[in-house]
C-alpha positions in Angstrom: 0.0 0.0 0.0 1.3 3.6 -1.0 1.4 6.0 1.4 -0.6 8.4 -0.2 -3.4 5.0 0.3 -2.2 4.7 3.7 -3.2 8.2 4.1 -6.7 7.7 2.7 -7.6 4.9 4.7 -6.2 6.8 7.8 -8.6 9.6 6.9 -11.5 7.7 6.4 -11.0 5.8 9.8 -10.8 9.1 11.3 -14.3 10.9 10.4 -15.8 7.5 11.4 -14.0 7.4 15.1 -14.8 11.2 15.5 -18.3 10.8 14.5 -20.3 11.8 17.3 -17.2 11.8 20.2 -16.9 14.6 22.6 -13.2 14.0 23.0 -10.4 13.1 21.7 -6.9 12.8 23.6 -4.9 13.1 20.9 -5.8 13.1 17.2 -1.7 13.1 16.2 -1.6 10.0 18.5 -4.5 7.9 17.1 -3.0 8.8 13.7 0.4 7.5 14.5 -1.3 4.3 15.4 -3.6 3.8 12.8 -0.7 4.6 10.2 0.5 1.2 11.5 -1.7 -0.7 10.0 -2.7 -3.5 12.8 -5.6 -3.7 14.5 -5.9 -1.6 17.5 -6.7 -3.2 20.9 -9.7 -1.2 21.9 -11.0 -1.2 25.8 -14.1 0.1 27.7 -15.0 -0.7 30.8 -18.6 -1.9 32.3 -19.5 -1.9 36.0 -22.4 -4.0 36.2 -24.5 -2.1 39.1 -27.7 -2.6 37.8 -29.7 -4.7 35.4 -32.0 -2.4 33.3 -30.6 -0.9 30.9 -31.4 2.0 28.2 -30.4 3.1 25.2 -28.0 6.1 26.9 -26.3 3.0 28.6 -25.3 2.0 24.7 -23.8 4.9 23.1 -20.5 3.1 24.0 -21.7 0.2 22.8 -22.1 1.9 19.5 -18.6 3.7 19.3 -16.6 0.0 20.0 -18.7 -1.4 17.1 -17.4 1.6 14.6 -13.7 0.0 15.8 -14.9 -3.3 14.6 -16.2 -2.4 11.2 -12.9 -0.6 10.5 -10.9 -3.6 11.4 -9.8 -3.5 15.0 -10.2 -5.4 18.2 -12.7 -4.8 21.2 -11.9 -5.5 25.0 -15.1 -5.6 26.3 -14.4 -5.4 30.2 -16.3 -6.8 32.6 -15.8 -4.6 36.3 -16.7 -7.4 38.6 -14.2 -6.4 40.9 -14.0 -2.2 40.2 -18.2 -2.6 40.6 -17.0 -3.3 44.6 -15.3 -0.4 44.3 -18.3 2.0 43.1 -16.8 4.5 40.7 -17.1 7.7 42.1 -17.4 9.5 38.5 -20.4 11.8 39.1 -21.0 11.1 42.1 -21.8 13.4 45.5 -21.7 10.4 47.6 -19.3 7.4 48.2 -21.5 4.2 46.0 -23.3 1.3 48.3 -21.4 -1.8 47.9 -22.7 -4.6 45.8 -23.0 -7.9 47.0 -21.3 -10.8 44.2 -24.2 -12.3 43.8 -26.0 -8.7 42.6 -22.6 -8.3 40.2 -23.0 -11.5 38.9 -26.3 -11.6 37.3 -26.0 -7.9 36.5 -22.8 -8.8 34.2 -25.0 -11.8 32.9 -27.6 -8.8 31.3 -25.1 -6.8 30.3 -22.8 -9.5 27.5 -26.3 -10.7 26.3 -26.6 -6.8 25.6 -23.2 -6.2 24.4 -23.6 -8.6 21.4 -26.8 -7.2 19.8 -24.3 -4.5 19.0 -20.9 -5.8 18.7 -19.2 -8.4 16.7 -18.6 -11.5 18.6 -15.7 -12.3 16.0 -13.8 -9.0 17.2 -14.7 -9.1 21.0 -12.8 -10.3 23.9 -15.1 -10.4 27.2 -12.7 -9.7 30.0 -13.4 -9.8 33.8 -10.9 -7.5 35.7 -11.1 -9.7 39.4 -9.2 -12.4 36.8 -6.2 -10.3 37.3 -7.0 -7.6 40.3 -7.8 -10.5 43.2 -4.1 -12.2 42.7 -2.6 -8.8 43.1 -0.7 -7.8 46.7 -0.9 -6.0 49.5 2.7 -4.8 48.4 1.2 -4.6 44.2 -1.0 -1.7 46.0 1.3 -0.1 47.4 2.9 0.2 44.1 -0.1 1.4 42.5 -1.2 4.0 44.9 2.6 5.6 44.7 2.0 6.3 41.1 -0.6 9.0 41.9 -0.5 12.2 43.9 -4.0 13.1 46.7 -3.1 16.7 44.6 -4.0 15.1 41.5 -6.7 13.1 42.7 -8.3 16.3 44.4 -8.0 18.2 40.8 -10.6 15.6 39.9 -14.0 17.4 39.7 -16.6 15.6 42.0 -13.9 14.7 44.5 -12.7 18.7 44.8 -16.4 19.6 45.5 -17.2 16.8 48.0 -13.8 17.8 49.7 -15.2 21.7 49.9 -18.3 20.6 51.0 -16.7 18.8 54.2 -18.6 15.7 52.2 -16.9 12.0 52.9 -14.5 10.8 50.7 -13.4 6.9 51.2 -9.7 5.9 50.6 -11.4 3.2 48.3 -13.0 5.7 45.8 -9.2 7.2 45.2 -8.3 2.8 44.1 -10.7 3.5 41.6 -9.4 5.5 39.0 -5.8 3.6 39.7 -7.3 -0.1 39.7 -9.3 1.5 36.1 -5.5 2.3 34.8 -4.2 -0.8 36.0 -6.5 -2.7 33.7 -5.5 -0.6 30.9 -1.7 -1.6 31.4 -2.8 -5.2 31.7 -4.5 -5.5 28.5 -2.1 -3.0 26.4 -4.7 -1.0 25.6 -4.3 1.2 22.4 -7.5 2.7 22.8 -10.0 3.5 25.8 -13.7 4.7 25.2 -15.8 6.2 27.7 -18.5 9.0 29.0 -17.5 12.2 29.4 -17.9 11.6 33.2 -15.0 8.9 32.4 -12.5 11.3 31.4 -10.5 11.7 34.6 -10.1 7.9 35.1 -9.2 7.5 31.0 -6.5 10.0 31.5 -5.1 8.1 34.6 -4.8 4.8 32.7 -2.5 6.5 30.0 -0.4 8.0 33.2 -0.4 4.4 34.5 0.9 3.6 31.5 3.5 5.5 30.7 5.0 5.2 34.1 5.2 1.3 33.7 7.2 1.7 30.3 3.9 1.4 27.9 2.6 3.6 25.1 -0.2 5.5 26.5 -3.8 5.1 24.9 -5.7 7.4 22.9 -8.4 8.6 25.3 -11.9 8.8 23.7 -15.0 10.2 25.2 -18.7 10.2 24.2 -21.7 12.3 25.2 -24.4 11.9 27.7 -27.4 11.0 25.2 -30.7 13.3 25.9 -33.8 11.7 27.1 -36.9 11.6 24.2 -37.3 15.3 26.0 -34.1 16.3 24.3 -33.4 18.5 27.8 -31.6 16.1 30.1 -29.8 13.1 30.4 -31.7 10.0 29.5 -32.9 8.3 32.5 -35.7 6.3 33.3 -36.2 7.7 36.5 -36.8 10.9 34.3 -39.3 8.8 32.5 -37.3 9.9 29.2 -35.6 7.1 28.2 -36.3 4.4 26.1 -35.7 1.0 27.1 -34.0 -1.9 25.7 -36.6 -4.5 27.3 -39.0 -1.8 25.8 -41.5 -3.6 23.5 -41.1 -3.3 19.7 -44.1 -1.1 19.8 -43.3 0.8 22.6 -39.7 1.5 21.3 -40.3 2.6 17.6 -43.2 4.8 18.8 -41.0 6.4 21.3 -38.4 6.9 18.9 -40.8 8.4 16.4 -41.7 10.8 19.2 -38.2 12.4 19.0 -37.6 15.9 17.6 -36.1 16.4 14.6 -33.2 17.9 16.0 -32.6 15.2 18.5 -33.1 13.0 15.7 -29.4 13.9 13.9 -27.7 12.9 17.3 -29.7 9.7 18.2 -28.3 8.3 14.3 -25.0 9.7 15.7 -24.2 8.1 18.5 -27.0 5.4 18.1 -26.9 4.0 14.8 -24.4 1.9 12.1 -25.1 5.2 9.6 -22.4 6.1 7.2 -21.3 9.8 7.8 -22.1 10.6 4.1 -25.6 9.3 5.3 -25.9 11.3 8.1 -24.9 14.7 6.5 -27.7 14.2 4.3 -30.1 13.7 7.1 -28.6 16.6 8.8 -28.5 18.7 5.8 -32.7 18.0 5.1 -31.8 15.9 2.0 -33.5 13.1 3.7 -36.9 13.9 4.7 -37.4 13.9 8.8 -40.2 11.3 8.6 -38.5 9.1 6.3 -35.2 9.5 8.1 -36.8 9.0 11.6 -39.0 5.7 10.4 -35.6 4.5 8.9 -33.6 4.9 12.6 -37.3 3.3 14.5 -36.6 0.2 12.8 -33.1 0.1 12.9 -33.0 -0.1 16.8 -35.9 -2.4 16.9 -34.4 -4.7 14.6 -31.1 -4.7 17.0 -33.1 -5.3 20.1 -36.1 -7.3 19.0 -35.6 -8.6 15.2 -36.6 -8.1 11.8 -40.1 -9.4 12.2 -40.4 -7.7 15.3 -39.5 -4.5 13.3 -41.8 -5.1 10.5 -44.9 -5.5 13.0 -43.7 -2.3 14.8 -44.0 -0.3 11.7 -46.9 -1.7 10.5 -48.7 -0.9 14.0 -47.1 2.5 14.2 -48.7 3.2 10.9 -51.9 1.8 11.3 -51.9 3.5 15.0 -51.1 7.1 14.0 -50.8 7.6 10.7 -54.3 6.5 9.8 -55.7 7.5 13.4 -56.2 3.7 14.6 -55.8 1.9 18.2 -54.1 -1.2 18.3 -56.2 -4.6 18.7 -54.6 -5.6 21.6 -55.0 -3.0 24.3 -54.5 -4.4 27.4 -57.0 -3.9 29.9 -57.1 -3.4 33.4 -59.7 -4.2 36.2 -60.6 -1.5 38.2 -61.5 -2.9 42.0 -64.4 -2.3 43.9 -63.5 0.6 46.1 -67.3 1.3 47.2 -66.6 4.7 45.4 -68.8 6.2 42.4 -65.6 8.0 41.2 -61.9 8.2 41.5 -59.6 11.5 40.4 -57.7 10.9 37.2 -54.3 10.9 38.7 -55.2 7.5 40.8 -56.3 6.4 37.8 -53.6 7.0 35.8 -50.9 5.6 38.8 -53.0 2.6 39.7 -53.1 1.6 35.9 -49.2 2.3 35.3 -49.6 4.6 33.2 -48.3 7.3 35.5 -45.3 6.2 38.0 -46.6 8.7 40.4 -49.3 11.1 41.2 -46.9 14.4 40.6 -45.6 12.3 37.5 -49.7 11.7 36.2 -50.4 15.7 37.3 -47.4 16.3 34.6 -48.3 14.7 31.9 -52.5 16.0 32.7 -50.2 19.5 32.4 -48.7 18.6 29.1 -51.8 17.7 27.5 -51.1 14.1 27.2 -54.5 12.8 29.4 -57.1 11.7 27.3 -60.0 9.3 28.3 -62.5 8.0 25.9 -60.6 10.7 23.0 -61.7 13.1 25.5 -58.6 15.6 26.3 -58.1 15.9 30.4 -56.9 18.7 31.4 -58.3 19.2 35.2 -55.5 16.7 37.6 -58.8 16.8 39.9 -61.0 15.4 37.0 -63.4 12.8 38.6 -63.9 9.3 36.6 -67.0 7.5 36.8 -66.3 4.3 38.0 -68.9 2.3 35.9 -68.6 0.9 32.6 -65.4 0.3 30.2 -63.5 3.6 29.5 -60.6 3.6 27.1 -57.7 5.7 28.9 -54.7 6.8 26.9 -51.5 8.5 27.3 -49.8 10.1 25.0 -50.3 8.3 21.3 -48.2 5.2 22.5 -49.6 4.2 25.7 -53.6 3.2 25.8 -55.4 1.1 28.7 -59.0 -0.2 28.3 -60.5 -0.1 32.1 -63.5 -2.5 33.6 -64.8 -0.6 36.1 -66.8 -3.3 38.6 -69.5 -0.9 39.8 
């Protein structure tokens, strides 16, 4: 290969890595190693402290499978020992432990996410207690001599908790070591993580150079936006969309996105070319089209392409052509001895609401209908005879039996 070929591919690698990343520690670097021509080793790290999981939880997911379709090799790490730990990114208080137990059958959701995304051919699953348990008391030692309590202050959380007279544990400062300790271990070219990551990234090259290894590219990706497009995806939030989301649920929810939101859930969601995406971006590609084309792509991934093909076709029939699905789920109201009930106990004691404040929000929004009726009193008093057909938004839709 020339090098003006060499070149080329380099270039093309690059607008494919950057696509969608918040950070980059360095360009030149990455460069250097990609202008050798062998796969790069390419780590990120997964604490497995819960089991539900949304799509915010995959954006990294997304970046290490960009790595694989250029060629190069992913270390998926498993954090069954760091997830003792409790990484401290973020955080305003020290993490509860986890018992093993917990870990284990969190890690067990999180692979059988991994490889609706990733390419098992190109993915090494790693646990890092394989190699942290056998270390020391003295290894420790070694490890915490490498790093400075200055430098660990100059990290952001840990300087406010210290100002605020807040706890800090000795363990929480192992973190960010024990995190560029695996880094070393695995000769990692390459390390992807949240922008909350950045700190601990930037301590595994240190780690690394001090132990005689090149350090690796650091690489950070935004916090993906809730379906609000306001703040950070969350289900607590009740803006996120969930990978145990039905295939109805999920493309409708997706659909529900604004068009500006849109261009950065392809971007840090999707297998979309760049070329692709500057067309979407630029209005080439019309937002419905574009939107309906990203719906099925992510049901697909989670669900299958049958799955996805009865999503559309319900999504269609639902809103495009004004329809209610045939199987709306019902629910039987209980005999209370009471000739009404207010529509937020409806809407929490049918699920449709996780709250009272969170049913009075979305009665404020508009989003409250009952029987096609728009509710827009929180005090509104339901009858509580017959069937009425209650509905939330244009994806969620509950046919109650009242018993009185």
């Amino acid at each position: 290969m020339t090098s003006k070929s060499v070149a080329a591919s380099v270039q093309r690698q690059l607008e494919t890595i950057k696509q969608g990343v918040a950070e980059l520690i360095s360009e030149d670097e990455l460069v250097r190693k990609l202008e050798k021509g062998q796969p790069l080793r390419v780590k990120a790290g997964f604490d497995p402290t819960a089991a539900d999981l949304h799509l915010g939880h995959t954006v990294v997911m997304h970046k290490l499978r960009h790595f694989q379709d250029l060629g190069h090799d992913v270390l998926f790490l498993v954090g069954d020992f760091t997830a003792r730990i409790g990484d401290p990114s973020g955080r305003s208080e020290t993490r509860p432990t986890l018992q093993d137990a917990e870990i284990a059958r969190n890690a067990a959701t999180y692979q059988e996410q991994a490889f609706k995304i990733l390419d098992r051919a190109r993915t090494q699953i790693v646990w890092n207690g394989t190699w942290l348990e056998e270390l020391r008391g003295a290894d420790f030692v070694r490890l915490a001599g490498e790093y400075t309590v200055a430098r660990m202050l100059e990290r952001d959380d840990f300087h406010k908790r210290y100002a605020a007279r807040q706890p800090i544990g000795i363990h929480e400062f192992l973190y960010p070591l024990v995190q560029g300790y695996d880094s070393f271990v695995l000769r990692a070219d390459v390390e992807i993580g949240g922008t909350d990551q950045k700190f601990n990234l930037i301590v595994g090259r240190e780690i690394q150079k001090s132990r005689g290894q090149e350090p690796q590219i650091v690489l950070t990706m935004p916090l993906l936006e809730g379906v609000d497009g306001v703040q950070k995806m969350s289900k607590s939030l009740g803006n996120a969309i969930g990978i145990t989301d039905t295939p109805s649920e999920m493309y409708g929810k997706v659909m529900s996105i604004s068009d500006e939101l849109m261009a950065r859930y392809f971007e840090l969601l999707s297998t979309i070319t760049p070329e692709r995406l500057e067309r979407i971006r630029s209005g080439d590609i019309h937002p419905m089209t574009a939107k309906k084309d990203l719906a099925r792509e992510l049901v697909e991934r989670y669900h299958g392409a049958a799955a996805a093909d009865g999503a559309t076709a319900e999504f269609e029939r639902r809103f495009q052509r004004g329809g209610l699905p045939d199987d709306v789920p019902e629910f039987a109201w209980p005999e209370r001895g009471q000739s009404s009930a207010t529509i937020v106990q409806v809407l929490k004691d049918t699920g449709l609401a996780s709250s009272l404040s969170d049913a009075r929000r979305l009665i404020a929004q508009g989003a409250v209908r009952i029987d096609g009726d728009r509710i827009a009193d929180a005090d509104f008093p339901v009858a509580t005879h017959g069937t009425k057909l209650v509905q939330v938004g244009k994806r969620r839709v509950v046919r109650i039996r009242f018993s009185s």
